[in-house]
C-alpha positions as CSV (number, residue, x, y, z in Angstrom):
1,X,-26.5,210.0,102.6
2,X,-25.6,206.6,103.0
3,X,-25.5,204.0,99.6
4,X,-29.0,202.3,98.2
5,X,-28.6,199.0,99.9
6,X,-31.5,196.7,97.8
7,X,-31.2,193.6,99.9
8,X,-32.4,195.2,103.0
9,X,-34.6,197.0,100.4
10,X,-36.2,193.8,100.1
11,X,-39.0,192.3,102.0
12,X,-38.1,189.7,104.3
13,X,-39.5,186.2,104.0
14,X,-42.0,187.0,106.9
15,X,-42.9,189.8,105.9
16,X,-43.3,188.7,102.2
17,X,-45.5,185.4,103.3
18,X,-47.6,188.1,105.6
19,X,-48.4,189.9,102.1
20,X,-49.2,186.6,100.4
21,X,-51.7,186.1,103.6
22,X,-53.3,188.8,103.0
23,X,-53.6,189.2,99.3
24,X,-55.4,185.7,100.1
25,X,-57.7,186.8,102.4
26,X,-58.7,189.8,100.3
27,X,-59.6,187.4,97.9
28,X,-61.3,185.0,99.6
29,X,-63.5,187.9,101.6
30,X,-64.2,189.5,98.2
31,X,-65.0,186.5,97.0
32,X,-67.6,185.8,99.6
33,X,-69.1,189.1,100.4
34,X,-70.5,189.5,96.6
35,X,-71.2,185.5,96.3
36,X,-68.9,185.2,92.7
37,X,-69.0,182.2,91.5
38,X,-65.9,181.4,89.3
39,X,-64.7,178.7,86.5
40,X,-62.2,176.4,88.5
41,X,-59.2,177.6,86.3
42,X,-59.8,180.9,86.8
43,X,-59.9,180.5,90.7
44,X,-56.8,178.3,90.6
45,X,-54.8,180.9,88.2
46,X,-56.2,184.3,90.9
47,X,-55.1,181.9,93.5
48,X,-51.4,180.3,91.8
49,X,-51.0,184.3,91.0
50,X,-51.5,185.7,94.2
51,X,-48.9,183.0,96.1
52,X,-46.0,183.7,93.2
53,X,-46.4,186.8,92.0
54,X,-48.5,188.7,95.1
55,X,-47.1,192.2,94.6
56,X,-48.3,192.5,90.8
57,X,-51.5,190.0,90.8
58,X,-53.0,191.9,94.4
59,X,-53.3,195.1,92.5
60,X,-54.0,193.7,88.7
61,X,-56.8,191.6,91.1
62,X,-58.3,194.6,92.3
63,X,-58.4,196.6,88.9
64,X,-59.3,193.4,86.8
65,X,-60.6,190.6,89.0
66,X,-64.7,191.4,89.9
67,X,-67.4,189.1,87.6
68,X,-70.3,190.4,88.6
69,X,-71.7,193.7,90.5
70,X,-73.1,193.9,93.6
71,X,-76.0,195.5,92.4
72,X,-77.3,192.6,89.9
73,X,-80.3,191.3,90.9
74,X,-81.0,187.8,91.9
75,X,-83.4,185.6,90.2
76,X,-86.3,184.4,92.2
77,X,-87.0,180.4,91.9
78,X,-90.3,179.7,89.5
79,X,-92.9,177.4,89.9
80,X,-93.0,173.9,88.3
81,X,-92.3,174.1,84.3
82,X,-95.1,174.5,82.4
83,X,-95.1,171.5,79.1
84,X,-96.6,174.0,76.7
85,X,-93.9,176.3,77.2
86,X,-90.3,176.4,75.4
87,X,-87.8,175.1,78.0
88,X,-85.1,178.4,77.2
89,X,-88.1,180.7,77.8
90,X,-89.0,178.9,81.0
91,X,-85.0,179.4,81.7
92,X,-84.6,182.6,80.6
93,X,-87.4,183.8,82.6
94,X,-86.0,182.4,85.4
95,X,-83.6,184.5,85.4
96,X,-85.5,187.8,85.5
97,X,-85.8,188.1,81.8
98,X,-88.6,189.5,79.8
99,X,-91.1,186.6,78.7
100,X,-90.7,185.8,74.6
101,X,-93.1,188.7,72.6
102,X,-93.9,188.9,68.8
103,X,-91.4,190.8,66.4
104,X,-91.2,191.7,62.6
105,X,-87.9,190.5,61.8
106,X,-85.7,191.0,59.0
107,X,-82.2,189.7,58.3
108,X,-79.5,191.0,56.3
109,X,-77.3,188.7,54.3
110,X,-74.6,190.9,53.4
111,X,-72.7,194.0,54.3
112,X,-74.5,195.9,52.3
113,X,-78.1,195.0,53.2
114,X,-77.3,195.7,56.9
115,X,-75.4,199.2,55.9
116,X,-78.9,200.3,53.9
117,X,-80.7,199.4,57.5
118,X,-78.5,200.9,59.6
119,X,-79.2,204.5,57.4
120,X,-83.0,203.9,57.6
121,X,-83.5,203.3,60.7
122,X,-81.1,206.3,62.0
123,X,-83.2,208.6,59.2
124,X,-86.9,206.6,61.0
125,X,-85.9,208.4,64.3
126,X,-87.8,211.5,64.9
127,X,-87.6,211.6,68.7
128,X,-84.7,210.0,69.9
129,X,-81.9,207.1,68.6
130,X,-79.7,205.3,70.7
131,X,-76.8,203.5,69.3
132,X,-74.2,200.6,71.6
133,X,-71.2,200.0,69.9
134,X,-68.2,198.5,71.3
135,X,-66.1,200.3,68.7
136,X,-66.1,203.2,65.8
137,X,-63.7,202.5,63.2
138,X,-61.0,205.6,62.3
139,X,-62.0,205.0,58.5
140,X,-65.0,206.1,56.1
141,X,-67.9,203.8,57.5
142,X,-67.0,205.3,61.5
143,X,-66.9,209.2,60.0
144,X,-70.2,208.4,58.1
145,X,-71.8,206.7,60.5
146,X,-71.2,210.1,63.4
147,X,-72.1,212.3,60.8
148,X,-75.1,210.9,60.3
149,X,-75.7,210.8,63.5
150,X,-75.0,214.5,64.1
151,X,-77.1,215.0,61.0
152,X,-80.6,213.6,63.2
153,X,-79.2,215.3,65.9
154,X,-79.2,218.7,64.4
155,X,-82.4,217.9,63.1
156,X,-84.4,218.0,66.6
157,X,-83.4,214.0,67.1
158,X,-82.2,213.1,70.6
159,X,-79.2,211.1,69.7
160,X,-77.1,209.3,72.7
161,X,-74.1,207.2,71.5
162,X,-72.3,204.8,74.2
163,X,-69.1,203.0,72.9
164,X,-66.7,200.9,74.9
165,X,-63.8,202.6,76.2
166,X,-61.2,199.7,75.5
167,X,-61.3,201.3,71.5
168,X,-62.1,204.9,72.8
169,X,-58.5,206.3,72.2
170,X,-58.8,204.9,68.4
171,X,-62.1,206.3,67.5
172,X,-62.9,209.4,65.5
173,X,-61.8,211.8,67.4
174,X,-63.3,215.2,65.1
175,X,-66.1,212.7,64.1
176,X,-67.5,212.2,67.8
177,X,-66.6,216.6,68.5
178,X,-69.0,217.3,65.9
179,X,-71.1,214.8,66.6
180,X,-71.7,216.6,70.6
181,X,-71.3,219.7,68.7
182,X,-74.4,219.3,66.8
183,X,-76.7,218.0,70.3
184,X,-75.9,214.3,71.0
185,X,-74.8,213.2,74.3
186,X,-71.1,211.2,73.5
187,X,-70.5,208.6,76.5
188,X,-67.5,206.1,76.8
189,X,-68.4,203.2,79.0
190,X,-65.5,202.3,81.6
191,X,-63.0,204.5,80.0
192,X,-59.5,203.1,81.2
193,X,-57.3,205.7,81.6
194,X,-60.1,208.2,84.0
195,X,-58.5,208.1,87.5
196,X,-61.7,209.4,88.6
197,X,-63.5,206.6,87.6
198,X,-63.6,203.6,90.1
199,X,-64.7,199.7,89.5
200,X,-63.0,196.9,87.3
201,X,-61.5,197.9,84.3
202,X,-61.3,194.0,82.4
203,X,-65.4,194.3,82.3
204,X,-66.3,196.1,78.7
205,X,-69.4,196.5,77.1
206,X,-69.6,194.7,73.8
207,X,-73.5,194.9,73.2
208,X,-74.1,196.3,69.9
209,X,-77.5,197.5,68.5
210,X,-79.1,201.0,67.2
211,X,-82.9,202.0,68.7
212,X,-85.0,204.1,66.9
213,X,-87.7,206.1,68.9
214,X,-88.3,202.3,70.8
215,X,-89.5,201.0,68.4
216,X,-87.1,199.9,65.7
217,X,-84.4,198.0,66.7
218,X,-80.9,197.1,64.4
219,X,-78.9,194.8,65.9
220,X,-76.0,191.9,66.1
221,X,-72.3,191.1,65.6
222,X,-71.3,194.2,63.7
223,X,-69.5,197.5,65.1
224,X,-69.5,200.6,63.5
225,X,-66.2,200.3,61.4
226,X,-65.8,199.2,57.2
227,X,-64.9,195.6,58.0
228,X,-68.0,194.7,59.0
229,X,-70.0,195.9,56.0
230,X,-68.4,196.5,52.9
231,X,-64.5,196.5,53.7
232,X,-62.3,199.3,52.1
233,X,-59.1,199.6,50.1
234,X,-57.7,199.0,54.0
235,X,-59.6,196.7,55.5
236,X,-61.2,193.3,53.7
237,X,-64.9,192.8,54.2
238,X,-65.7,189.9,57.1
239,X,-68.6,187.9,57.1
240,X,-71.2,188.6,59.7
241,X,-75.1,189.0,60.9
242,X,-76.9,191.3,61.7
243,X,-80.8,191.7,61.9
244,X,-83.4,194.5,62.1
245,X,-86.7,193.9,64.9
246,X,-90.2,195.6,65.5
247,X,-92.2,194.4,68.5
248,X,-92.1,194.8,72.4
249,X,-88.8,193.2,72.4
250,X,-87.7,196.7,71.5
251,X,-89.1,197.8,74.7
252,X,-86.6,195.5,76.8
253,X,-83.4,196.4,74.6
254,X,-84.0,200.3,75.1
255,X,-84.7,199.5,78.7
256,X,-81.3,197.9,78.7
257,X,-79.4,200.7,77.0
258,X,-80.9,203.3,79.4
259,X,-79.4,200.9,82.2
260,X,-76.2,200.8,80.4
261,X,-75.8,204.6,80.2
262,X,-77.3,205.7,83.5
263,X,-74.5,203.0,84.7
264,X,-71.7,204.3,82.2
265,X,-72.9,208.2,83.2
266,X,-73.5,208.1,86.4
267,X,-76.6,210.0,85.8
268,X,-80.4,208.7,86.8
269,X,-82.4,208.5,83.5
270,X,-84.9,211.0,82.7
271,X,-87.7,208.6,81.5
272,X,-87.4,204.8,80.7
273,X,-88.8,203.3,77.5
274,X,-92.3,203.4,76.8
275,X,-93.7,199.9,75.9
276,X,-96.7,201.3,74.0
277,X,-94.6,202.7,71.4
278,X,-93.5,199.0,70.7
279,X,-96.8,197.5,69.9
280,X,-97.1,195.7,66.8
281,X,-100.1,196.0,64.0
282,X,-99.8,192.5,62.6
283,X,-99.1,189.2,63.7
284,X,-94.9,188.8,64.5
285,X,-92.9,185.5,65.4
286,X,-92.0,185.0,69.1
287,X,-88.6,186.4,70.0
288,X,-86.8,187.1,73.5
289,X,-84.3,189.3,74.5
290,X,-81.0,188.1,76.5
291,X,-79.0,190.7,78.3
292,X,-75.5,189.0,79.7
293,X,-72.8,190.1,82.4
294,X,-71.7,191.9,85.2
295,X,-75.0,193.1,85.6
296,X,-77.2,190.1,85.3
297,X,-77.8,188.0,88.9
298,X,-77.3,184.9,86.7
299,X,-75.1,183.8,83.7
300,X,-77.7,184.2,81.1
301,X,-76.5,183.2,77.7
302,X,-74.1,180.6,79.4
303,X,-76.9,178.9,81.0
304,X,-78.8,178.9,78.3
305,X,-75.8,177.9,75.9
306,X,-75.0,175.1,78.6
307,X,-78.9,174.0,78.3
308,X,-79.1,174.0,74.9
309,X,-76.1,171.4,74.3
310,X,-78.1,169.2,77.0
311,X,-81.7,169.2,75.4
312,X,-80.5,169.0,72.1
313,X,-81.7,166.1,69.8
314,X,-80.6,165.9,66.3
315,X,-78.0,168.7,65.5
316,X,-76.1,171.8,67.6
317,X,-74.7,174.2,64.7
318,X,-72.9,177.0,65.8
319,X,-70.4,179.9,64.3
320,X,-68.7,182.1,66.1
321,X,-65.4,184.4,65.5
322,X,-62.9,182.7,68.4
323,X,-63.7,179.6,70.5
324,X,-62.4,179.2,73.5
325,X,-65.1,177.8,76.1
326,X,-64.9,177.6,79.9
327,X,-64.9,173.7,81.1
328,X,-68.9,173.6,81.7
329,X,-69.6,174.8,77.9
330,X,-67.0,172.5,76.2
331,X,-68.1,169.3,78.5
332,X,-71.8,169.8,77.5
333,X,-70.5,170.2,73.7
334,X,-68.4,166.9,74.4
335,X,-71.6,165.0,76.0
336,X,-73.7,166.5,73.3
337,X,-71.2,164.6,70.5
338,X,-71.1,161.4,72.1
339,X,-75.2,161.2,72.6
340,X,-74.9,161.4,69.0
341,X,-76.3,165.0,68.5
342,X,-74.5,166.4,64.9
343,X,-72.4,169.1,66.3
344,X,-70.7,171.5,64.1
345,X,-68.9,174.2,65.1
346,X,-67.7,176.8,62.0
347,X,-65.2,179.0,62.8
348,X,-62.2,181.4,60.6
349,X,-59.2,179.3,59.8
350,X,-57.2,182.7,60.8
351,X,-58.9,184.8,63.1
352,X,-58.2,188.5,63.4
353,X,-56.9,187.7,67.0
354,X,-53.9,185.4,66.7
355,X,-53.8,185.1,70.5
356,X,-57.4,183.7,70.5
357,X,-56.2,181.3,67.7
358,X,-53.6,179.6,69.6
359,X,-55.3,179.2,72.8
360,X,-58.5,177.3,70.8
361,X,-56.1,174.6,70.1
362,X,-56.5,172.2,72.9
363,X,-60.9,172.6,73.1
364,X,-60.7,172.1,69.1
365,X,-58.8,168.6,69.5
366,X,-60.7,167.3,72.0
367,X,-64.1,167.9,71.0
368,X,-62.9,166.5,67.0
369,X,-61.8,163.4,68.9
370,X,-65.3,163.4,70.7
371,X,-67.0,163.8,67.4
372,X,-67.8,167.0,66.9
373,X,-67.4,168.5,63.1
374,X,-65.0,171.1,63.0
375,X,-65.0,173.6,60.3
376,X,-62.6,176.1,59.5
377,X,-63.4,179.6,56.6
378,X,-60.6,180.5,54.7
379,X,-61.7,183.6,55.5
380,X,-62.5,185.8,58.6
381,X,-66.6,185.6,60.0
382,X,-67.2,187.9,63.1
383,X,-70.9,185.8,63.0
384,X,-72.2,184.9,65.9
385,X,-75.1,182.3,65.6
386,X,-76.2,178.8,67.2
387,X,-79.1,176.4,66.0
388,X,-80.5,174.0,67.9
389,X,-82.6,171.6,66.5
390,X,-85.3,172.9,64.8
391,X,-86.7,174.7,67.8
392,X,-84.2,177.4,68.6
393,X,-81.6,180.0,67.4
394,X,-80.0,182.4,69.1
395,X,-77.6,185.3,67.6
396,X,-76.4,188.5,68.8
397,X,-73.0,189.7,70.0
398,X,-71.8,186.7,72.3
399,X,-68.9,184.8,71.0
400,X,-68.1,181.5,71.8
401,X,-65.6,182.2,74.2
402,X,-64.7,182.8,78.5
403,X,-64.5,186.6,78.6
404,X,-67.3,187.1,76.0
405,X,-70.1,184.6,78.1
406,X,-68.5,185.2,81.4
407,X,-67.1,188.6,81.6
408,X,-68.4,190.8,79.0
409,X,-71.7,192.6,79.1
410,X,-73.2,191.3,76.0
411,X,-76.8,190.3,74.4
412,X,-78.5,187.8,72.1
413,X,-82.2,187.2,70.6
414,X,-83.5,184.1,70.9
415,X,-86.2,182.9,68.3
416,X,-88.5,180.5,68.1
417,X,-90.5,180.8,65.0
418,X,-90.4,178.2,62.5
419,X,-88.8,180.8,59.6
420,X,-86.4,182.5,61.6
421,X,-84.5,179.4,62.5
422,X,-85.2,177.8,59.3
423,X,-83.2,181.2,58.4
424,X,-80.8,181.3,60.1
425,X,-79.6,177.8,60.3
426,X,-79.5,177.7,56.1
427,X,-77.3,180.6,56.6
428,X,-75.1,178.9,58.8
429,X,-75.4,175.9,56.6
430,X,-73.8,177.3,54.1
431,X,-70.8,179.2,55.5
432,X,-70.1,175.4,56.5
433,X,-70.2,174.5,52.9
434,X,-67.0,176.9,52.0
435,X,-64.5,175.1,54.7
436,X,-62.3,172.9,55.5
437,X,-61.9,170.2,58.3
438,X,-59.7,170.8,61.4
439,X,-56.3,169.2,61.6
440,X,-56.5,166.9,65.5
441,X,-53.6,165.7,65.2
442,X,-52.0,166.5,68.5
443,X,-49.7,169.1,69.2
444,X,-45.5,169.3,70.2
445,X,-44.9,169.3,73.6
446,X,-43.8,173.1,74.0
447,X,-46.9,174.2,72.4
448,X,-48.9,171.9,74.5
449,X,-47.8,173.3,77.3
450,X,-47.9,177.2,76.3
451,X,-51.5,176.2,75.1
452,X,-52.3,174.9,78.8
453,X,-50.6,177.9,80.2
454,X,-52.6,180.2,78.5
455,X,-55.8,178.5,78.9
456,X,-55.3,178.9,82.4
457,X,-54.3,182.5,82.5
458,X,-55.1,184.7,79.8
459,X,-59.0,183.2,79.0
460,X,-59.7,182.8,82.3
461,X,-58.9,186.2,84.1
């Protein structure tokens, strides 16, 4: 047998500019053929990927590198905008989206309030509860939660849980076996270690929200894990929102969850969601729901996000866990500034992703210098909320940041009554209260350029 020779082991420069061809032309035709739009950096880093690196970024392209699905629908153009009408519902129904509807709405302050919700409404369910979570925490809150669940299931309920397979391997793992022991269906959405599964593996589900026969609806920024409720010896309590809604809105959340599980199951749904069920007794406060992702024709809460910065008058207040915006978000933040809109963004001094913390550096220092008022909590929010005006909120589980308004598949509520935002921006008010101001001065070199690097790379793929 002769000797391992590795240099005529290695491709040739023909041969290895004939791969680079063709790792280009796949992603160009892919490109094309399901009409993706893309953030300029993230073409340009595919593209500087694909030339240098072709024989790792062809496959991590084809495993990581679709947006959207072939199968989202595309919006039909609307006729000419109607004065009377809120510009984001005109927008958002633009898009497809169900029109704004009345709602009872409740929201919970703390930890604790939301935990007490969460119970009710799982013990309200007499016919069947569906809970989206993008992770179950391997501590008290995640085993009480699935035995609760198993709990209504035993008792008649029709419980279906779908979590996000990116955390599956860390969840309860004799938690969720009861759980499908005791009735409920158990489904992991894009697990990523199934070879039997096909499609992109870099596009997870991070909608979170809990519906009770549809027609109670808990929902927001919280998973099911201690953290985000009342902490244990382990784990601090975080600040976050959550919020509990009655109404027809409802009706278009459980429509999207059966979506999400016929799509994580492979299985047509038996029945969709019966709006009747969802019809409110008394008078509610106009509220919309906003699915966003892969499987929405357009970029729904970006848009609107985008939109927002643009029509805004007086004030933009937002909080979110990481910030790291594509260009279009963080130029309409920067315009927004310098029209002399009060911007303030409020976010953790020290994140619980470290990675997300170094990459926000450059955005952060350019939009202080443009005038927007950075704040930083001394201690970790997972809130997700934005005010506009006095005419919109909007809060969900969409963080301020590339993957989550770009990549993810997420949702928000916007409101437009008068109380809710009144609400909501108090609440925001006064997390802003408890911080301190971001530091502009500019960076080193070397971290100026790793921050650049990263920017490019990591937050846009």
């Amino acid at each position: 047998m002769p000797p391992f020779n590795l240099v005529q082991w290695l491709p040739t420069a023909a041969h290895h500019f004939l791969f680079v061809v063709i790792a280009l032309l796949i992603y160009v035709v892919n490109a094309r053929a399901r009409r993706e739009r893309r953030a300029p950096a993230a073409a340009i880093a595919w593209v500087m990927g694909l030339v240098l690196l072709p024989y790792l970024m062809l496959p991590l392209y084809l495993l990581f590198g679709q947006r959207k699905l072939s199968a989202a629908p595309v919006p039909q153009p609307v006729g000419p905008h109607d004065e009377t009408t809120h510009w984001a519902s005109s927008l958002l129904t633009s898009f497809g989206l169900d029109e704004p509807t009345p709602a009872i709405v409740r929201f919970h302050r703390d930890g604790a309030q939301a935990r007490e919700a969460l119970w009710k409404l799982f013990d309200a369910a007499q016919d069947h509860l569906d809970v989206c979570t993008f992770l179950i925490g391997k501590d008290a809150f995640g085993h009480e939660a699935l035995a609760r669940l198993a709990q209504r299931a035993r008792a008649g309920v029709h419980v279906r849980l779908l979590h996000d397979g990116l955390f599956a391997l860390s969840a309860p793992r004799r938690g969720l076996r009861e759980l499908v022991d005791a009735g409920a269906e158990v489904c992991v959405f894009r697990p990523l270690f199934t070879p039997g599964r096909i499609g992109p593996r870099n596009l997870r589900n991070h909608r979170k929200y809990a519906i009770a026969d549809g027609r109670l609806m808990w929902a927001g920024g919280r998973n099911l894990a201690a953290e985000y409720f009342t902490g244990d010896t382990r784990k601090p309590c975080w600040t976050d929102l959550s919020f509990e809604l009655a109404g027809p809105v409802v009706t278009a959340a459980a429509r999207q969850f059966t979506q999400d599980w016929a799509a994580a199951s492979g299985r047509v749904p038996v029945r969709m969601p019966d709006p009747a069920k969802a019809v409110l007794e008394s008078p509610g406060t106009p509220v919309q729901f906003v699915p966003s992702g892969p499987d929405q024709g357009e970029d729904t809460a970006q848009s609107l996000l985008v939109t927002a910065c643009y029509r805004a008058q007086r004030r933009l207040l937002a909080v979110t866990p990481y910030f790291v915006p594509d260009s279009s978000l963080q130029q309409a933040l920067h315009l927004a500034a310098r029209r002399g809109v009060q911007v303030t963004l409020v976010i953790p001094r020290v994140s619980n992703h470290r990675l997300a913390d170094f990459a926000r550096g450059r955005p952060l220092r350019e939009l202080a210098n443009a005038g927007v008022h950075v704040r930083l909590l001394p201690a970790m929010s997972h809130a997700k909320v934005v005010v506009v005006d006095d005419e919109l909120a909007i809060s969900g589980s969409i963080n301020l940041d590339a993957r989550s308004l770009l990549l993810n598949y997420e949702f928000a509520v916007a409101f437009y009554g008068e109380k809710e935002i009144a609400w909501l921006a108090d609440w925001a008010t006064e997390q802003a209260i408890h911080c301190e101001p971001f530091d502009a001065r500019p960076p080193g070199l070397l971290r100026d350029i790793a921050e650049g690097a990263l920017l490019a790379v990591a937050f846009q793929i």
